[in-house]
C-alpha positions, 0 to 999 in steps of 0.5 A: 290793869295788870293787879300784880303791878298795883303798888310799884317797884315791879313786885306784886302789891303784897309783896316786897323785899328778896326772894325765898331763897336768900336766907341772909335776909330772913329776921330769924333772930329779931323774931324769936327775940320778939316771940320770948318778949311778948310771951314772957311779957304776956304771962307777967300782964297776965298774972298783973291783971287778974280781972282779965282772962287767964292766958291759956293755951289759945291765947299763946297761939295767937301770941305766937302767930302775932310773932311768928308773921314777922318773919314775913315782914320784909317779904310780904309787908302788906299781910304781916301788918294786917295779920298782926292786926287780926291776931291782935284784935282777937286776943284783945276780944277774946279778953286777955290781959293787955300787954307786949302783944302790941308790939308785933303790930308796931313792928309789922306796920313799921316794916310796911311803912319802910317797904313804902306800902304806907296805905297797908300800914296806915290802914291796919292801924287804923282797923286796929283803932277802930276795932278797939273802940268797938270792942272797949264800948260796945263789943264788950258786953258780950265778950270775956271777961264776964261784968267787964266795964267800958273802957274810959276815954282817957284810955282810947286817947291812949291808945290813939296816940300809941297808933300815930307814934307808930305811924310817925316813928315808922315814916321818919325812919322811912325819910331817913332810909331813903335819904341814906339811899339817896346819899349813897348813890350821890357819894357813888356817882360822885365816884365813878365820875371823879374815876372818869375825870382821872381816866381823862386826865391820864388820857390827855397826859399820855396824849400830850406825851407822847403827842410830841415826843413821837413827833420829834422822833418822826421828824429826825427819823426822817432826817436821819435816813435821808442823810444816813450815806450823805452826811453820816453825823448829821444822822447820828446827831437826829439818831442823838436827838430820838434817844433823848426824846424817847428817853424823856417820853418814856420817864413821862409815861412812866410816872404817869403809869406809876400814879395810876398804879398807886394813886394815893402816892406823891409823884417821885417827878415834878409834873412839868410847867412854864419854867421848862418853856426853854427846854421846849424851845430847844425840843422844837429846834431839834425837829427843825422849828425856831421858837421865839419866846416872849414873856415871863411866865408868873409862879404858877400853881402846879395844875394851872403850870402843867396846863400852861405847859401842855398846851404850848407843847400841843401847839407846838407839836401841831405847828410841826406836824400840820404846818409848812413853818419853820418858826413859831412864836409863843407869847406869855402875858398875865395879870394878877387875874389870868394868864394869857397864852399866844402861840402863832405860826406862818403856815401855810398848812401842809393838807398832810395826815400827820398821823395825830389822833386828832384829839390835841386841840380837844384836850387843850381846851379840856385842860383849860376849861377844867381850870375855867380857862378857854382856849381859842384856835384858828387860822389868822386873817394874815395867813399862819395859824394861832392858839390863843389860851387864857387861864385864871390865875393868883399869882404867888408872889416869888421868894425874893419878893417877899 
């Protein structure tokens, strides 16, 4: 077993936390902070103490050391929590007035405990624990102060209970790291996966706008060469025909873009839906499809209309790339619970690539699944082809019916 491994995280076991080199981290403030605290506060027991050791020179050196370790205490947890032990458990030996000394140690643990080197932390307060029983009823006799007396039982409950709210101070402010951390990467996983979900979104629109405009461009394209010498204003009528399309799809696109460029705006277009069926059927005829439309649509809400709307414009736009029909039939059904949705065709299917990027069919049901819809497609036992599109739905009820 490798030992620089014990311990986890990919860093040796006594160390944790950035390297030498990134100062940002060093906790020079807090340490020096705490250096004044434990002196001036030692100096004070010291005088408030008189039946201990005076503090001298000694004893401030290991005040100091206790402090300074601290600065290790997100690099080298293990050691700074033992080292503050150690230079802890001689200054109390060496007889010294009680006082903030102890502080370094709860801070050296309580580092370790949030590095999650727990068994370091809980083992140096438990070192400390034992080394002041021995020294406060037994070592006592043969350290300074000369005639000092035993430590009442009272005092070492003391001291215990000091220990363990340490130790519980430390593991709760470790739970409630890790939560905050946990929290964090939910909040920015839930990000990136609502950034996702809008990329899909505007992927489908620019789809599905541009899906069908092109189409009807394509098909009066083609119209518009075949007759540009026999039958001159026929073709200016297809050549009519591609300006309004393309017009439209790029008014289309371009809110699209707008809302990707400034996502906290409202929209300056309404997103289109089932009240613009009639718009769609005239579309369809100008690249040569009759539409027969049956059913009234219900008022919709906005995500749920355009839904609606895009997937008879898929469909429709796959009748007139994929199938041999000149006619199509779209059927619109509801109840207070869903919507229902039918657009068939004739066929037969042409077998020819109509250039599509093949995608049309996958963003429908995306739509619709979005919404906890489905969307069913396939050929009809009579020939032709249907799109069959439920989605859920509450109806709102029109304003002359309030």
């Amino acid at each position: 077993m490798d030992v620089e491994r014990v311990g986890g995280g990919g860093s040796p076991w006594w160390r944790q936390g950035p390297s030498w080199g990134d100062s940002a981290r060093w906790p020079w403030r807090s340490t020096l902070l705490v250096t004044v605290l434990v002196l001036g506060g030692s100096n004070f027991a010291s005088h408030g103490q008189p039946d201990r050791v005076h503090l001298d020179l000694f004893g401030r050196l290991l005040l100091i050391a206790a402090s300074v370790l601290l600065l290790w205490r997100h690099r080298y947890p293990v050691w700074v929590a033992f080292g503050t032990v150690v230079a802890t458990v001689v200054y109390v030996g060496a007889g010294y007035a009680y006082g903030p000394v102890f502080v370094t140690v709860a801070l050296g643990c309580f580092s370790a405990v949030v590095a999650g080197r727990r068994w370091a932390a809980w083992s140096a307060l438990g070192v400390l624990w034992v080394a002041h029983l021995l020294i406060s009823h037994w070592l006592y006799r043969w350290l300074p102060p000369a005639h000092d007396h035993a430590m009442p039982w009272g005092g070492e409950l003391a001291v215990a209970t000091w220990v363990v709210a340490i130790a519980a101070i430390s593991e709760l402010a470790r739970t409630r790291r890790d939560q905050w951390a946990r929290d964090r990467a939910e909040r920015a996983q839930a990000a990136r996966r609502r950034a996702d979900e809008e990329r899909l979104r505007m992927a489908r629109e620019l789809h599905d706008v541009l899906a069908h405009s092109i189409s009807v461009i394509n098909v009066q394209a083609g119209v518009g060469l075949a007759l540009l010498d026999s039958d001159p204003e026929q073709a200016r009528t297809a050549l009519t025909t591609i300006k309004a399309a393309s017009k439209e799809a790029l008014g289309e696109v371009r809110q699209v873009l707008d809302t990707l460029r400034t996502p906290g705006d409202a929209p300056r277009a309404p997103a289109p839906g089932l009240d613009r069926l009639p718009e769609l059927v005239q579309q369809a005829a100008s690249a040569g499809l009759t539409v027969e439309l049956d059913g009234t649509p219900p008022r919709l809400p906005p995500g749920t209309d355009l839904a609606a709307f895009r997937v008879v414009q898929e469909a429709l736009t796959n009748v007139v790339r994929h199938s041999g029909s000149r006619h199509a039939r779209v059927h619109v059904a509801h109840d207070p619970r869903e919507l229902r949705l039918r657009i068939d065709d004739d066929g037969p299917a042409t077998g020819a690539d109509a250039g599509g990027s093949g995608n049309g069919l996958a963003g429908m049901r995306e739509r619709a699944a979005a919404l906890g819809g489905t969307i069913e497609a396939g050929p009809r036992p009579d020939g032709g082809y249907r799109v069959l599109a439920v989605l859920p739905l509450k109806v709102t009820p029109k304003e002359d019916d309030r």
